[in-house]
C-alpha positions as a LaTeX table, in Angstrom:
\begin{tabular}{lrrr}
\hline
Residue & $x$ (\AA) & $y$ (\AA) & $z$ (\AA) \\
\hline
Unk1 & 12.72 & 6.76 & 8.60 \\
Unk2 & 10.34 & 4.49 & 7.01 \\
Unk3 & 10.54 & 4.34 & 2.99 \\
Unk4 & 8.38 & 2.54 & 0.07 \\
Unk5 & 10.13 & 2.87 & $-2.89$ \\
Unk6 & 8.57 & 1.45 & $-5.97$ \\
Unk7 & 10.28 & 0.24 & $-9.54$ \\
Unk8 & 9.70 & $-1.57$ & $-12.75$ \\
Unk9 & 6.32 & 0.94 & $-14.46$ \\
Unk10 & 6.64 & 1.52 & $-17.84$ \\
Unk11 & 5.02 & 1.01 & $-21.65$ \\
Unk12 & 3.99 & $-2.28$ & $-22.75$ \\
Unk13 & 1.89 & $-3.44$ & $-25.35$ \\
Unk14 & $-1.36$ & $-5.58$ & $-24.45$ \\
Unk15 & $-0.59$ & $-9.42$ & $-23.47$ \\
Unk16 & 2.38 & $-8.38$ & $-22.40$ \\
Unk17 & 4.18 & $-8.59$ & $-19.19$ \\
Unk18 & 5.54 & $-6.11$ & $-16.08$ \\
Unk19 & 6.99 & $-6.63$ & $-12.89$ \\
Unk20 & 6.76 & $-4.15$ & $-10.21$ \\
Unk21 & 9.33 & $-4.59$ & $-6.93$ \\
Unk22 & 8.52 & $-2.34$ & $-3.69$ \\
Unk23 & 11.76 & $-2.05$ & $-1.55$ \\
Unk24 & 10.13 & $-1.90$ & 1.92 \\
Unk25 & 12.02 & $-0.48$ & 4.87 \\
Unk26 & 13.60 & $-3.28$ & 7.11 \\
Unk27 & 12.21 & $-1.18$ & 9.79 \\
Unk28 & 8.78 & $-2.62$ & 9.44 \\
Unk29 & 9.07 & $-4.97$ & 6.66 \\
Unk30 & 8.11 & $-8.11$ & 8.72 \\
Unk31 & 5.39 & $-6.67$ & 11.18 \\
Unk32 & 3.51 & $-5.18$ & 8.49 \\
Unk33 & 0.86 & $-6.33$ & 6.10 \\
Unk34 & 1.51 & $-4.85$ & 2.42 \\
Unk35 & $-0.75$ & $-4.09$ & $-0.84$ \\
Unk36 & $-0.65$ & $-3.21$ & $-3.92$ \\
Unk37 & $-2.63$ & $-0.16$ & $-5.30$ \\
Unk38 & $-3.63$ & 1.68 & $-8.40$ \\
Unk39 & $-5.03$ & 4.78 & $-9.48$ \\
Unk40 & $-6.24$ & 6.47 & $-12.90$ \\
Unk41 & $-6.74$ & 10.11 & $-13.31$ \\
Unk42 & $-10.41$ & 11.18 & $-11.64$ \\
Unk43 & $-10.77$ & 7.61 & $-9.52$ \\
Unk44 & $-10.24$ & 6.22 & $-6.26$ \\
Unk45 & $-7.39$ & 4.33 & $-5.36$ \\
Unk46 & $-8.45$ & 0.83 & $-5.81$ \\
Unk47 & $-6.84$ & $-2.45$ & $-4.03$ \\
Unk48 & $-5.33$ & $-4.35$ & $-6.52$ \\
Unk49 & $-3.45$ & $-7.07$ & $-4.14$ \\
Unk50 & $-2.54$ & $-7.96$ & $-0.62$ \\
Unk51 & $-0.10$ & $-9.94$ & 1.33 \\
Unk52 & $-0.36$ & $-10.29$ & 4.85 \\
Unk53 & 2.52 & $-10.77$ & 7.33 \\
Unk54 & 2.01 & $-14.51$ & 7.26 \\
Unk55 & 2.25 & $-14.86$ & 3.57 \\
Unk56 & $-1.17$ & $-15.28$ & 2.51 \\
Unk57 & $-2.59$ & $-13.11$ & $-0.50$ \\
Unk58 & $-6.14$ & $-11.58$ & $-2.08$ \\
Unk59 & $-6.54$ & $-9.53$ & $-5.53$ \\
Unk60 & $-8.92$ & $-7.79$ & $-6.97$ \\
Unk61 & $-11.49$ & $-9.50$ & $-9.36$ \\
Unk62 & $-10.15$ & $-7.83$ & $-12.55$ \\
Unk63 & $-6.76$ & $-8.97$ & $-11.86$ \\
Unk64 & $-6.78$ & $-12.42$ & $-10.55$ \\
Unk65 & $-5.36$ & $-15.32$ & $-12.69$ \\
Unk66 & $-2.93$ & $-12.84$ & $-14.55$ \\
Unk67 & $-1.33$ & $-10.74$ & $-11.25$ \\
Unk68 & 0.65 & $-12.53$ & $-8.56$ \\
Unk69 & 2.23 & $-10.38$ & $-4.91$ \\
Unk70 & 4.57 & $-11.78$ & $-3.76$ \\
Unk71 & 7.61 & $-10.81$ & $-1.03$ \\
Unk72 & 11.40 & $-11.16$ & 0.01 \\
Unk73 & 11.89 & $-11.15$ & 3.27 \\
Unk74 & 15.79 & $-11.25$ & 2.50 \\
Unk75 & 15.64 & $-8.76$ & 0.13 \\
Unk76 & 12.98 & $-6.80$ & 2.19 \\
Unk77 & 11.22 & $-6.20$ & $-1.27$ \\
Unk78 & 7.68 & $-6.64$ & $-2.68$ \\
Unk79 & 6.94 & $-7.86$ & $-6.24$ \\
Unk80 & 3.74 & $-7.50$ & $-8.34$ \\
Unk81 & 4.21 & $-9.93$ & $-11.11$ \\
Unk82 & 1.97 & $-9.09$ & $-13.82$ \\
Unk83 & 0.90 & $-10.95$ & $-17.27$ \\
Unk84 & $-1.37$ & $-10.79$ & $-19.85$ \\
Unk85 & $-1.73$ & $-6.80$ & $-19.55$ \\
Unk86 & $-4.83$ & $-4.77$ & $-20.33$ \\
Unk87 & $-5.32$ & $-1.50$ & $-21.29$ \\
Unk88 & $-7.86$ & $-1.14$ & $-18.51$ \\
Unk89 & $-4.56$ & $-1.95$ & $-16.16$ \\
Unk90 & $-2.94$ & 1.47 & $-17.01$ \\
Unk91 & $-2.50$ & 3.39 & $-13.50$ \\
Unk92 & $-0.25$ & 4.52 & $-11.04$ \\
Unk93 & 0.39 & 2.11 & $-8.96$ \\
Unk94 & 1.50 & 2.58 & $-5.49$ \\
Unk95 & 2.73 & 0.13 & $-2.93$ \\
Unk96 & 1.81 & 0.11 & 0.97 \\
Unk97 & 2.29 & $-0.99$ & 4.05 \\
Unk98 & 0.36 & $-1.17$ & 7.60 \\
Unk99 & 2.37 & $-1.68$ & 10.40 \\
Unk100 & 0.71 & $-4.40$ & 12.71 \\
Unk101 & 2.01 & $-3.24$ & 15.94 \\
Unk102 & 0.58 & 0.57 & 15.65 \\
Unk103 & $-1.43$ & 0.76 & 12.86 \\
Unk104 & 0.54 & 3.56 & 11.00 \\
Unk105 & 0.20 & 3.49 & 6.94 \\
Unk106 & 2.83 & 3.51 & 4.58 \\
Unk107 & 3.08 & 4.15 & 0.71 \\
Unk108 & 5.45 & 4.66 & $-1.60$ \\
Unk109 & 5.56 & 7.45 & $-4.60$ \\
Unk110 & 4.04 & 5.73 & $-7.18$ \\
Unk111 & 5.44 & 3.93 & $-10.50$ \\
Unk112 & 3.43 & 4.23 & $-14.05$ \\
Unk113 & 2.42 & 1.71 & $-16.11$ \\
Unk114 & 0.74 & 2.21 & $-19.11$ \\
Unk115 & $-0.67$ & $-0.54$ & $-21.37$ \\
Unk116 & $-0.78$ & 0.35 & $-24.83$ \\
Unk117 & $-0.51$ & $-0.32$ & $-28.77$ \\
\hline
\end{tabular}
């Protein structure tokens, strides 16, 4: 059974930092391309990074410069490094993944961060 399981949401205050990890099932860990989601009460899900099977990476306009993906392939995991927080970056965020070989779509249960003082 394929499972996203997310970690590291939580409270910070602005400027601060949060890392988010994504342990990705083996199962399609290296066929798959993965991304980074958020969501706010009322809105779409909105893209907030990629990383494609081969290691390259895109982000959204309102997080590039302070966000970096990033993934292990020996620990299976996916990070979302993130710095300089803004209020405006309080969300669920979700992780995902697309499996290359038959398209199916992936995502994990969500983790909260909220960016306040």
């Amino acid at each position: 059974q394929v499972q996203l399981v997310e970690s590291g949401g939580g409270l910070v205050q602005p400027g601060e930092s949060l890392r988010l990890s994504c342990k990705v099932s083996r199962l399609i860990f290296d066929i798959s391309n993965m991304s980074w989601y958020r969501q706010t009460p009322g809105k779409q899900r909105e893209l907030v990074a990629s990383i494609t099977r081969g290691g390259g990476s895109r982000y959204a306009v309102s997080v590039r410069g302070r966000f970096t993906i990033s993934k292990d392939s020996a620990t299976s995991t996916m990070n979302l490094q993130m710095r300089n927080l803004e209020p405006g970056d309080t969300a669920v965020y979700y992780c995902n993944a697309v499996n290359l070989l038959n398209a199916e779509n992936y995502w994990g249960q969500g983790t909260a961060v909220t960016v306040s003082s």
